[in-house]
N, C-alpha and C positions, 0 to 999 in steps of 0.2 A: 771573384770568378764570375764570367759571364755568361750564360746559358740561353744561346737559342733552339728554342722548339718547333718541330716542324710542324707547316699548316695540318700535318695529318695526326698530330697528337690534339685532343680535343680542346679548345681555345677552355673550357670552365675550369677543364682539370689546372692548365699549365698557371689561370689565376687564381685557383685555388692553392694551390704549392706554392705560387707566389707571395700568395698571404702567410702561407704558414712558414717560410724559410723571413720576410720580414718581422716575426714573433720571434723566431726563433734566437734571442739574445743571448745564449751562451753558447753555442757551436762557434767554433775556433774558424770554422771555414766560412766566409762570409762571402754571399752570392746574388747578384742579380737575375730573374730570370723574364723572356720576356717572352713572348711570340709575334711571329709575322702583322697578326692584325693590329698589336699597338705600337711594330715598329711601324709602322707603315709601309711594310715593304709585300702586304700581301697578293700573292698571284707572282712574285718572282720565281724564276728558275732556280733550280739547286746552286747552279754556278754563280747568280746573284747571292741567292742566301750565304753560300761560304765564303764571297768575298764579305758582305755585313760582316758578319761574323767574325772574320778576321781582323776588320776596321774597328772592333769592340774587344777585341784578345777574347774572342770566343771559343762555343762548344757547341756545338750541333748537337739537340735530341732526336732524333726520328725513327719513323717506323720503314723508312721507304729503302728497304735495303740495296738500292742505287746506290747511298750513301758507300755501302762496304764492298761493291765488285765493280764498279763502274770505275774502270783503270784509269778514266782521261778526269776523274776526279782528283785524282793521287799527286797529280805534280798542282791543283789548286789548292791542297791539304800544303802542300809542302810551301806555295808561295805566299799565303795567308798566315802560314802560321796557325791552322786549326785542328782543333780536337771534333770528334764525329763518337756517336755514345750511338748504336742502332739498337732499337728495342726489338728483338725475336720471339713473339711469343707464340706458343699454341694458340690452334685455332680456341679451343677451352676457352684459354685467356684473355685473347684478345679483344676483349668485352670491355666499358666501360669500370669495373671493380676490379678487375682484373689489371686493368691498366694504374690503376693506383697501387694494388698490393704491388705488382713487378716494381714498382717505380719507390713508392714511400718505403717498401721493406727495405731497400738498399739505400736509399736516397744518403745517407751518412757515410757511407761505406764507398760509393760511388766517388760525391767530392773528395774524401782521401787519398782514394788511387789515381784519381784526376788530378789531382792539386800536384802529387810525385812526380806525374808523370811527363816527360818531353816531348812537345807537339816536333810534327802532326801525329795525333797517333786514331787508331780505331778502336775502340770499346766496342763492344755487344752485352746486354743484357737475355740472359735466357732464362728458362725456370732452374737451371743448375747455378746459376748464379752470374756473375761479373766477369766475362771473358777477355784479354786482350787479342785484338787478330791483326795480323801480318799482312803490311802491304802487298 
C-alpha cells in the first residue's frame, strides 16, 4: 500500500512513521509511505498530487479538507483510481502531539479498513474515530 502525504501534514512526522512502519516487521499490511518533498513533486496542485498518487496505486493523507467537498475532485478519485484519508481534528488537536496521537492511535486500524476497501473512496479521521464519507 502506498501512502501520500500532503504538504500540510508535517514533513518530520510523515519520516518519522516512515521509519517506524519500515521497523515494523510483523504487521500483515505492508506500506510505503512518502511525501511531496521526497517525491519530488513539491508545490503541486491537489489535482497533480491525486494523479501521482494514482500512478503509484495510491492514498492521499491530508488535512486540506478540499480533499472531501471539492465535487470536481471526485470524477479524479474515480479516474486515478484513489483513496483520500482527510484528517479533521479539533482545534485542541491540531498541534504537532496531537497529530501523531490522531494518526499512530489508529494508524493499524486505518491500513485495515483501507486495505478492504474499493477505491476511490473517502476516509475522514476525527477524535470519534475512522469515518467512511459519501461522495
Amino acid at each position: 500500500m502506498f501512502f501520500l502525504f500532503d504538504e500540510n501534514v508535517p514533513y518530520k512526522f510523515v519520516k518519522g512513521l516512515s521509519l517506524i512502519e519500515e521497523a515494523n516487521h510483523k504487521s500483515k499490511i505492508k506500506v510505503i509511505i512518502t511525501h511531496p518533498r521526497d517525491a519530488k513533486n513539491e508545490g503541486s496542485t491537489d489535482e497533480e498530487q491525486i494523479k501521482f498518487a494514482g500512478e503509484n496505486n495510491g492514498i492521499i493523507i491530508s488535512f486540506d479538507k478540499d480533499f472531501k467537498h471539492m465535487k470536481s475532485y471526485f470524477p479524479l478519485y474515480k479516474q486515478y483510481n484513489v483513496g483520500t484519508v482527510v484528517l479533521n481534528l479539533s482545534k485542541k488537536q491540531a498541534n504537532y502531539w496531537g497529530i501523531v496521537r490522531a494518526i499512530i492511535h489508529r494508524w493499524e486500524d486505518l491500513k485495515e479498513k483501507l486495505e478492504r476497501e474499493k477505491r476511490p473512496f473517502i476516509f475522514e479521521i476525527t477524535s470519534k474515530g475512522i469515518e467512511k464519507r459519501n461522495f
